[in-house]
C-alpha positions in Angstrom: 0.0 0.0 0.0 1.2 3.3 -0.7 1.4 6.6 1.5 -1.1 9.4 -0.1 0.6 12.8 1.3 -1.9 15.5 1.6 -0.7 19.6 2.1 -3.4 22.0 3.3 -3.7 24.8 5.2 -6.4 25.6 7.8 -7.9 28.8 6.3 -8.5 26.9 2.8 -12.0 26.5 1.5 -11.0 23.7 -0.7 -8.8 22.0 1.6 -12.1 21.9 4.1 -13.9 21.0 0.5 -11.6 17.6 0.1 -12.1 16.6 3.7 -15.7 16.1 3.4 -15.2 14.3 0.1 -12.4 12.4 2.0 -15.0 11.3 4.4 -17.6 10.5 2.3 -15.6 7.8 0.5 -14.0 6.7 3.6 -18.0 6.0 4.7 -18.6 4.5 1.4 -15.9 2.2 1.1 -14.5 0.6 4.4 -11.6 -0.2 2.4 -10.1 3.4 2.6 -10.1 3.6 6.1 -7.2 1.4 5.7 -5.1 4.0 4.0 -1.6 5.6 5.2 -2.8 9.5 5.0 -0.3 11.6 5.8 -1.8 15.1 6.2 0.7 18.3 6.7 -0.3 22.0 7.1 2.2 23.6 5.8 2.2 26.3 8.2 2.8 24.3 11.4 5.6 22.2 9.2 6.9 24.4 6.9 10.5 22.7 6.5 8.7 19.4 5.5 6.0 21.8 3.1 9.2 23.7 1.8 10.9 20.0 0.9 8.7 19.7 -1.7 7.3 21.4 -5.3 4.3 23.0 -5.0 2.5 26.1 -5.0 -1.5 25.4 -4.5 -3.6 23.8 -1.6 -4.8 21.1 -1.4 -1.7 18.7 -3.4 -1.7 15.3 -3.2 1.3 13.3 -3.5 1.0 9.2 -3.7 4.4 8.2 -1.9 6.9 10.3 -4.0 4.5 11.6 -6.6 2.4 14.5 -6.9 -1.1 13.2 -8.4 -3.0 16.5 -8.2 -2.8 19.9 -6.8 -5.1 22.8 -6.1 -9.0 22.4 -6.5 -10.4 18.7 -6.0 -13.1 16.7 -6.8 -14.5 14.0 -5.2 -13.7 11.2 -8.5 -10.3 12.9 -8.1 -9.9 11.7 -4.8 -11.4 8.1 -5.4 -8.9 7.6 -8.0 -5.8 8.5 -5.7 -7.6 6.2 -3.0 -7.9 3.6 -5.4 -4.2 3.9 -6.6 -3.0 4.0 -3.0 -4.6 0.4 -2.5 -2.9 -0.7 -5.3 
């Protein structure tokens, strides 16, 4: 299983925005639940934030990889979930 790596902030609408849709597929699918979600704000951790290349909240990366940054949907997240498991 791979680690999904999530940066946020707290003041981002769309951060709060993939939570819920986090949520709602972890409800939907008990399989998720099972997931290594690593979730950093980069303004409490800012040397891990700074370590690596992004600009927009929320960015995903799937161990190593960034999979998708800025505004998400919820068939966005499924398919990093889904890819995680795999």
């Amino acid at each position: 299983m791979k680690t999904i790596t999530m940066f946020e902030t707290s003041w981002c609408p769309h951060c709060k925005q993939a939570h819920k849709f986090m949520d709602e597929l972890m409800n939907e699918n008990p399989r998720y639940k099972n997931l290594k979600i690593q979730i950093i704000d980069e303004e409490l951790e800012p040397e891990v934030a700074n370590s690596y290349d992004y600009y927009y909240v929320p960015t995903y990366y799937l161990d190593s990889e960034k999979v998708h940054e800025g505004v998400p949907n919820k068939k966005a997240i499924e398919l990093l979930f889904n890819n995680a498991l795999s």
